[in-house]
C-alpha positions in Angstrom: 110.5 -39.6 -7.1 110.5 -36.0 -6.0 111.5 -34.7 -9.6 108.9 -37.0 -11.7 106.4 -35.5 -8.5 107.6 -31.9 -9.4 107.4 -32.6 -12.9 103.8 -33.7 -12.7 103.0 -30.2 -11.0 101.9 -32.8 -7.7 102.5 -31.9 -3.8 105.7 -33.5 -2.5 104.7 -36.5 0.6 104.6 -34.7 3.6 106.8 -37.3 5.1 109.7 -36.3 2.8 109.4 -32.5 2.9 108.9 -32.4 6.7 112.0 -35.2 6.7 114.2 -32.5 4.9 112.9 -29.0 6.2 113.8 -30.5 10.3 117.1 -31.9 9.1 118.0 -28.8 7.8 116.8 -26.5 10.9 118.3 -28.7 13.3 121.9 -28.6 11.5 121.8 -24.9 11.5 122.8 -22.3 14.1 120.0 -20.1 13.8 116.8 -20.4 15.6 114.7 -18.5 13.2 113.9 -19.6 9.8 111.8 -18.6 6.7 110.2 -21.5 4.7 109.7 -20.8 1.2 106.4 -22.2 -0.9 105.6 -24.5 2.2 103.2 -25.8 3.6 101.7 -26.6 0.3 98.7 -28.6 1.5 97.2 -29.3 5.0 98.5 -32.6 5.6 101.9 -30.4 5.2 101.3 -28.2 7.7 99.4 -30.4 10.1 102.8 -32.5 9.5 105.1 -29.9 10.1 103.5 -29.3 13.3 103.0 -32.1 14.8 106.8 -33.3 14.1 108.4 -30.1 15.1 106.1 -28.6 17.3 106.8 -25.3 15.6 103.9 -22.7 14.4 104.9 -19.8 12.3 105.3 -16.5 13.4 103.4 -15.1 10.3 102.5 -16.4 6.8 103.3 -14.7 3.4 101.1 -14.7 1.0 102.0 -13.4 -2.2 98.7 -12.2 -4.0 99.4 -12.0 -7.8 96.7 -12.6 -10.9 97.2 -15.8 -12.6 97.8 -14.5 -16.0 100.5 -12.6 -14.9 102.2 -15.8 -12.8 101.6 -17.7 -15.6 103.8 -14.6 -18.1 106.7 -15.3 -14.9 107.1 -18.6 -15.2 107.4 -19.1 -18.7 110.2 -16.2 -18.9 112.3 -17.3 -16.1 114.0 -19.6 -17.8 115.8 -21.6 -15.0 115.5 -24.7 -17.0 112.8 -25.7 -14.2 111.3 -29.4 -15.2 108.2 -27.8 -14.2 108.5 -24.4 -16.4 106.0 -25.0 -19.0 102.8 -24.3 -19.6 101.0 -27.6 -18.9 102.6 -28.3 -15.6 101.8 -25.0 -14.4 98.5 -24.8 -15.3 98.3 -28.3 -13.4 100.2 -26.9 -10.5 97.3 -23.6 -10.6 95.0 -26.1 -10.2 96.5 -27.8 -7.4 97.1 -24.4 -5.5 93.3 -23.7 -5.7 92.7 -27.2 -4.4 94.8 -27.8 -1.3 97.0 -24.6 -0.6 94.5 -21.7 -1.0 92.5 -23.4 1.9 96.0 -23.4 3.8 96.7 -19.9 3.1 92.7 -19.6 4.5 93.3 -21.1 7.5 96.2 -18.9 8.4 94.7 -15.9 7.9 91.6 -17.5 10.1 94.0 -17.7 12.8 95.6 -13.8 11.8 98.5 -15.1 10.9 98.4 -14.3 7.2 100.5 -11.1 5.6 99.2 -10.5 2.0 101.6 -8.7 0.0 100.8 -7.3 -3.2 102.7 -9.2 -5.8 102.4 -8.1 -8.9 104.3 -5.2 -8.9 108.1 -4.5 -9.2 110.1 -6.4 -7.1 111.5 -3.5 -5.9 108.0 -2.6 -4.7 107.5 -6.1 -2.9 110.7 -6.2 -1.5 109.8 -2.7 -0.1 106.4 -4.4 1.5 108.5 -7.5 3.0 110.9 -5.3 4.9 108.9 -4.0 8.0 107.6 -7.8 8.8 111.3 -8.6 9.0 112.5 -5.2 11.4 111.1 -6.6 14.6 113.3 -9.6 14.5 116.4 -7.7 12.8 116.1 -5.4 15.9 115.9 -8.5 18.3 118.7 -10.2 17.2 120.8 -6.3 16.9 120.1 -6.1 20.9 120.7 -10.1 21.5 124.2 -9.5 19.6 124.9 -6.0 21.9 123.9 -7.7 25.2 126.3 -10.9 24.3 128.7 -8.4 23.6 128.2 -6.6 27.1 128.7 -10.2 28.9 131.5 -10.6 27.2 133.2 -7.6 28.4 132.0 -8.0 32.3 133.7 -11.5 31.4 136.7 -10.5 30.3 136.5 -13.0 27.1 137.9 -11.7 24.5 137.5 -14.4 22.1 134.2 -13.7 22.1 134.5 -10.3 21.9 137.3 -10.9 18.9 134.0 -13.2 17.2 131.7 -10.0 17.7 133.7 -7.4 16.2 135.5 -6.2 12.9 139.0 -6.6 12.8 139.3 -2.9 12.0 137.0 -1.8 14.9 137.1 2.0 15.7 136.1 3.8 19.0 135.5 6.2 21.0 136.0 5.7 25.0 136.8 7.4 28.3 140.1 5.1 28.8 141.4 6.1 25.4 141.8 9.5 26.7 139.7 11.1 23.8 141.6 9.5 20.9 140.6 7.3 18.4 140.9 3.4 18.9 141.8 1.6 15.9 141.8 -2.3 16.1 141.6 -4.7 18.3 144.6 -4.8 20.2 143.7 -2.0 22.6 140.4 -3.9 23.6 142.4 -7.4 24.1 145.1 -5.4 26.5 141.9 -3.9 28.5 140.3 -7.7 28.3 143.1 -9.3 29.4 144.3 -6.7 32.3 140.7 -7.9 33.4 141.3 -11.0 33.8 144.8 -10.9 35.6 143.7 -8.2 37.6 140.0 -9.0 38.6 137.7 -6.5 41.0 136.5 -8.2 44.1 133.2 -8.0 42.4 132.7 -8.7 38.6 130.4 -6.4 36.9 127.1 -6.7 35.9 125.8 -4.6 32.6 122.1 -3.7 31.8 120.6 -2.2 28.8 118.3 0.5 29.6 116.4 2.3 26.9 117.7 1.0 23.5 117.2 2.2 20.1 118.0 0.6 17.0 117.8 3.0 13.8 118.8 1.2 10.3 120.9 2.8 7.6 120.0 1.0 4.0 119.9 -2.4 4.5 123.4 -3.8 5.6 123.9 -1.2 9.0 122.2 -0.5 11.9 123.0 1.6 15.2 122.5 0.7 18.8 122.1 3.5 20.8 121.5 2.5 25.1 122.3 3.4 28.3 124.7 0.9 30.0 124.1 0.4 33.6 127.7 -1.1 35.4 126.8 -2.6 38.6 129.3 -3.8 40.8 130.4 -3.5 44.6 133.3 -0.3 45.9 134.6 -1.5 49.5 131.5 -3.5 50.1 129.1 -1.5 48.9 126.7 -1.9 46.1 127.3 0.8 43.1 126.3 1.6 39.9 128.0 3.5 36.8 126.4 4.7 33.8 127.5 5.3 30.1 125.8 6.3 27.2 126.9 4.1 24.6 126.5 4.1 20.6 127.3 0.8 18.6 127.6 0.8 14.8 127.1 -3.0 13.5 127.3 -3.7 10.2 126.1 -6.9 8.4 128.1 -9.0 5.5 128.9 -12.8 4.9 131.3 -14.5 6.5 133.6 -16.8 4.8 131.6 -19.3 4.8 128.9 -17.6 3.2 126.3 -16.8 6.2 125.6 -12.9 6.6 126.4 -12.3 10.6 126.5 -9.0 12.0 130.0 -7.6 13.3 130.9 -4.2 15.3 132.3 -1.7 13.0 132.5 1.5 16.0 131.4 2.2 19.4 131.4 5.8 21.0 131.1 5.3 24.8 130.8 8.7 27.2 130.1 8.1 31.3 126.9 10.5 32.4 126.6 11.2 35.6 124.9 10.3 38.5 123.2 11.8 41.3 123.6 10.8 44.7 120.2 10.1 46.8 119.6 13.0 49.0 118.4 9.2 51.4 120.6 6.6 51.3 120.1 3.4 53.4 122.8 0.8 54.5 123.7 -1.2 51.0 121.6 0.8 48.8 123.4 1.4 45.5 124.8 4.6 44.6 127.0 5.8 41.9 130.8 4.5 42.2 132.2 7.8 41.1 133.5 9.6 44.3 
């Protein structure tokens, strides 16, 4: 049905594309998705909605003459049923009818990012990248914070999931060498564990960066606040802490992000001139 549907240059039933789209999203691990050439109609998106309770973030809309779509299509040749020219000029037709008013409708509600599409792709991809940054950076500073708990924790197989097998790093307890590995960071997790402090520390991020190199690297750059109690007494350490993370796929295929380096340096912390019984202060005597 949904070939001879295709092949007719038709819409897909809403029921069936909405059917397929939610049973996908719900078996994956990701909470953020990007649907492409959907909703096609407005019984799609009204669909889509009402089922998953989900409105898009934004809406792409690729703005490109028709002659030129028309040139595309017929030189793509991915042996497409609906790659010639009578289907597409049927599924032109179609667009104008019940998706333009869709892509209308979005951009009613400001929701609509029209990107220039007839140039390179080189050019468009250029265009797409900044919609994309805020949520790269999210997930960057989502990944560094799970990271943090992990280390308060002591869990190390988490910490063993976050990171590259050939992690390098910088860090007060190395002394000033070079860390190579993971071995060195499991020791220090573990000792944790066996040996846990009265209190368990509590990290905060405060004042994060993230600064992309190309499109596969990215650097976290923060100031870790260490809470904890010393003999009772609230306290707080600081470190200024760079994280390198670089992204690739995993073996099964799914690009994740993984720590490559951290360089981790303790700044210093002055004492209140005031101090009141159980206000923090810096755990450095």
């Amino acid at each position: 049905m949904i070939q001879n549907t295709i092949k007719e240059g038709k819409i897909v039933p809403s029921e069936v594309t909405v059917h397929l789209l939610q049973k996908a999203m719900n078996g994956s691990d990701n909470d953020k998705f990007l649907i492409d050439g959907f909703p096609r109609n407005e019984e799609n998106r009204a669909a889509f909605e009402a089922v998953t309770g989900i409105e898009p973030e934004f809406v792409i809309f690729f703005d490109c003459p028709q002659e030129e779509l028309e040139k595309r299509l017929i030189n793509r040749n991915q042996g497409r049923v609906d790659d010639n020219i009578d289907t597409i000029r049927k599924r032109f037709k179609v667009f104008e009818e019940s998706t333009l008013p869709v892509v209308q409708y979005y951009e009613r509600k400001q929701k609509l990012q029209k990107i220039n599409g007839a140039r390179e792709k080189e050019e468009v991809f250029k265009s797409l990248k900044p919609l994309f940054l805020p949520f790269l950076e999210e997930e960057l500073l989502q990944l560094t914070k799970e990271l943090l708990n992990g280390i308060d924790e002591g869990d190390y197989a988490l910490y063993k999931r976050l990171c590259d097998p050939s992690l390098t790093a910088f860090e007060p307890d190395a002394q000033g060498h070079l860390v190579e590995g993971l071995p060195f960071h499991k020791f220090y997790l573990d000792m944790s564990k066996r040996f846990p402090s009265p209190s368990k520390p509590h990290s905060q991020v405060s004042s994060p960066k993230i600064t992309f190199i190309g499109d596969e690297v990215a650097l976290v750059t923060y100031t870790r606040l260490v809470q904890s109690t010393k003999d009772g007494v609230p306290c707080v350490e600081a470190f200024n802490e760079t994280r390198i993370w670089q992204r690739g796929l995993d073996d099964s295929g799914i690009a994740v992000w993984k720590l490559i380096h951290f360089h981790k340096s303790k700044c210093p912390l002055h004492r209140a001139h005031h101090k009141s019984k159980g206000s923090p202060h810096s755990c450095k005597e």
